[in-house]
N, C-alpha and C positions, 0 to 999 in steps of 0.2 A: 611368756618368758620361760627359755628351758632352765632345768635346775639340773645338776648333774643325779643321777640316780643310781644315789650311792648310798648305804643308808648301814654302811660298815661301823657300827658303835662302839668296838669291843673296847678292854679301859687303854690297852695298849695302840689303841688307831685313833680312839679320840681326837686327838690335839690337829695329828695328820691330816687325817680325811676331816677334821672341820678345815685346814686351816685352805685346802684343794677349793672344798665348797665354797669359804667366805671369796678366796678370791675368783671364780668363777659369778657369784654374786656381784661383784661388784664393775668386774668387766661389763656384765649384761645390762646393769644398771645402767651405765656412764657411757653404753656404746653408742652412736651417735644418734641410731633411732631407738632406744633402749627408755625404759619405764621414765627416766628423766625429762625427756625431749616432748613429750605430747603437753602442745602449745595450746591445745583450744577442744573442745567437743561440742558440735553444732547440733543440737536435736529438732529435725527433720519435720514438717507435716508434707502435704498434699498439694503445697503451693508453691511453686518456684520462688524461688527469695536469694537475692545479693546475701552473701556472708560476708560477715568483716577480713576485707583483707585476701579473698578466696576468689579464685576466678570462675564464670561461670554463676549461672541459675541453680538451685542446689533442691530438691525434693524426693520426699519419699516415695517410689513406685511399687509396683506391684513385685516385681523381681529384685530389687535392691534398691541402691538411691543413684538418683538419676542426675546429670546433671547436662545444660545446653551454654554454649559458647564458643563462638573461633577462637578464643584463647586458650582453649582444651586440646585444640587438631594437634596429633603430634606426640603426644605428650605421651611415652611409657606407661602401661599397664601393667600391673606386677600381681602374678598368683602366689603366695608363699613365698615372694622376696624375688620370685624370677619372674623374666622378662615372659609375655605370655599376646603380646599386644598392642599397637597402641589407638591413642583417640581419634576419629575419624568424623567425618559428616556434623561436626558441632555437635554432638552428642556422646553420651558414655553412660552403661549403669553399670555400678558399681557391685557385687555380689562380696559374698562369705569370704573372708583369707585374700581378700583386694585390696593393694593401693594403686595409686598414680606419683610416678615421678613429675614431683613438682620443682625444680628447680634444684637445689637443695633441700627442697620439702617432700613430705609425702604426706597423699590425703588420701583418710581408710575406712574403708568402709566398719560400722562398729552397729550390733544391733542388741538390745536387753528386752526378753518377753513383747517382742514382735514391733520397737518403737526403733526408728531407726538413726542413725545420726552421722556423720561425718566427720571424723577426728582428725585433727593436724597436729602431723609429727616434724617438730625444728630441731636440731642439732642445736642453732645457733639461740632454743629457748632458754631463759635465764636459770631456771631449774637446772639444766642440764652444765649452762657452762660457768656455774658458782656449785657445781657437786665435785665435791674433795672426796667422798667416799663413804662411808656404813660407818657409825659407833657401833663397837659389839663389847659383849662381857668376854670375856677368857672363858676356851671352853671348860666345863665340867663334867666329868666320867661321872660323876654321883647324881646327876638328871639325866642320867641314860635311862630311863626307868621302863620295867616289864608289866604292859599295861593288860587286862581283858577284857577283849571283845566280844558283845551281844549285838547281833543283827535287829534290826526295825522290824516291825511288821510288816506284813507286802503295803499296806495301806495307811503309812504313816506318813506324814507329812510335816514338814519343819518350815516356821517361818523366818524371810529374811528381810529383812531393812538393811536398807542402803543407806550409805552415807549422807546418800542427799533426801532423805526421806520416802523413797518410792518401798514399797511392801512387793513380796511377792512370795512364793512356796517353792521350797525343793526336797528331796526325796532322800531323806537321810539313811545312811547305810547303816547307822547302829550307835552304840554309844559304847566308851573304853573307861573301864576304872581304873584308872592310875594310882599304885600305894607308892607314897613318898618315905622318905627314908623314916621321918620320924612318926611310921605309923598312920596317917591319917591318906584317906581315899578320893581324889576327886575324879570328876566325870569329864568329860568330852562328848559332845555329839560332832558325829563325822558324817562328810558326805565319801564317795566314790571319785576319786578323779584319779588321771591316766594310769590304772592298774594299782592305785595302792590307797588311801585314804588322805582327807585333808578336813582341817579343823578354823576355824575361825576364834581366836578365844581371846580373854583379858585378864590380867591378873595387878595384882596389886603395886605394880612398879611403872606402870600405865599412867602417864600425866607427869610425873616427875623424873625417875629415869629412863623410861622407854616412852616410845609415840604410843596413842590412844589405844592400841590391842593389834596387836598380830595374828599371821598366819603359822601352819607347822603342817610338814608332809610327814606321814609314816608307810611304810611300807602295807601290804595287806596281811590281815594274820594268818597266822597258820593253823595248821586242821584242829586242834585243840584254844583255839581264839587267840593265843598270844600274840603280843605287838609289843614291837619296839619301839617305845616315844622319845625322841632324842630332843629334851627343850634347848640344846647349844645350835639346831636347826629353826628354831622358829625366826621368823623372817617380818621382813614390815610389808605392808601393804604396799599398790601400786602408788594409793592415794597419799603417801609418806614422801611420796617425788614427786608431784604434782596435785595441783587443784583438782582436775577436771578428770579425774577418774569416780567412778561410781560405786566403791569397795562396797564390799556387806561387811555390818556389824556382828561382832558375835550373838549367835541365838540365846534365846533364853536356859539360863544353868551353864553356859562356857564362861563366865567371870569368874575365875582360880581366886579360893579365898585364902591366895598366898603371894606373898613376892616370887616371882619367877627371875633370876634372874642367871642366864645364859642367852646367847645367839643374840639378833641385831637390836639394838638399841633405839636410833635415829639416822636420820639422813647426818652428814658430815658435810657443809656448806662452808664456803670462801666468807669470813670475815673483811 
């Protein structure tokens, strides 16, 4: 999901430039194959297998995931959303940045620490069409906070847990002390993602007025480590619109021993 990459905090844009982001958030959320609509996630072995509902043989090959059937011939191949192909000869593998137009459906290729799987994305999923939109707080200029960044060691590693319990390592770019207004300092460990940093974290509003822990993007610091952490930006996870995403938990020390409360709340669902 794109996010606009805007990260204008000053106390005078606050309200603005949150108000551009929430609703660009919320368009991407709700769009018809957008974070809401992913109906299923099938994880793959080596052996051809019927999926519920899914046409075609479905297995993990050596190049991506592979699938066989005459009910595939035909069918639009899509590389990053354009048309690039379609299925031929009862066969199709699927690679990186792939789906197949399925009908009104798409099925995407989805891989995590080399395990591969098959995700279906509906419009017409229940998720998607009982979503009313994001609870959020009202933003706050006074969680604009100027946080300082210290890099990792080359040889540091951070571990991750997934939602659904799978473990794994990623390569944390550093950790930020955030001083809050009244004096007291917490930490963040961040990883590197597209040119600016990203945190996983939880804080005390988690369980009652927000979903279980969110994400937050900052920009990268500058040559004297500074960063901007804007909490009226932190956002909800994939897995906050759907079951069948595989989110990471915050790492160990990202639980804020505070109520956090700015940026998104909850999903907003059709009573």
């Amino acid at each position: 999901m794109a996010l606009p990459d805007t990260f204008a905090s000053s106390t005078d844009s606050v309200s603005s430039d949150w108000a551009t982001w929430h609703e660009a958030r919320e368009r991407s959320t709700s769009s018809p194959f957008g974070l809401a609509s992913l109906a299923a996630t099938h994880w793959l072995t080596a052996v051809p297998e019927q999926l519920d509902s899914v046409p075609g043989l479905w297995h993990a090959g050596l190049d991506g995931i592979v699938s066989e059937g005459s009910e595939l011939n035909g069918l639009t191949i899509l590389q990053g959303g354009r048309p690039v192909g379609a299925v031929t000869d009862n066969t199709v593998t699927l690679m990186s940045g792939q789906d197949i137009e399925w009908g009104d459906r798409r099925l995407r290729f989805f891989e995590r620490d080399g395990a591969l799987a098959l995700r279906v994305l509906d419009p017409e999923a229940p998720t998607r069409t009982q979503l009313r939109g994001i609870e959020v707080f009202e933003p706050d200029p006074a969680l604009v906070l100027e946080g300082s960044f210290s890099p990792s060691a080359p040889n540091s590693r951070l571990e991750i847990t997934a939602i659904d319990g799978h473990v794994s390592e990623d390569l944390p770019a550093g950790v930020i002390a955030v001083p809050f207004p009244d004096g007291a300092i917490e930490t963040l460990t961040v990883t590197a993602e597209r040119g600016g940093l990203h945190a996983v974290f939880g804080d005390e509003t988690n369980g009652t007025e927000t979903y279980g822990f969110r994400f937050i993007d900052m920009p990268a610091p500058d040559a004297d480590g500074h960063v901007t952490v804007d909490f009226n930006r932190a956002y909800l996870p994939p897995c906050a619109f759907a079951d069948f995403y595989v989110c990471p938990l915050p790492p160990a020390g990202n639980r804020l021993s505070r109520p956090i409360r700015a940026g998104e709340k909850n999903v907003r669902l059709e009573q």
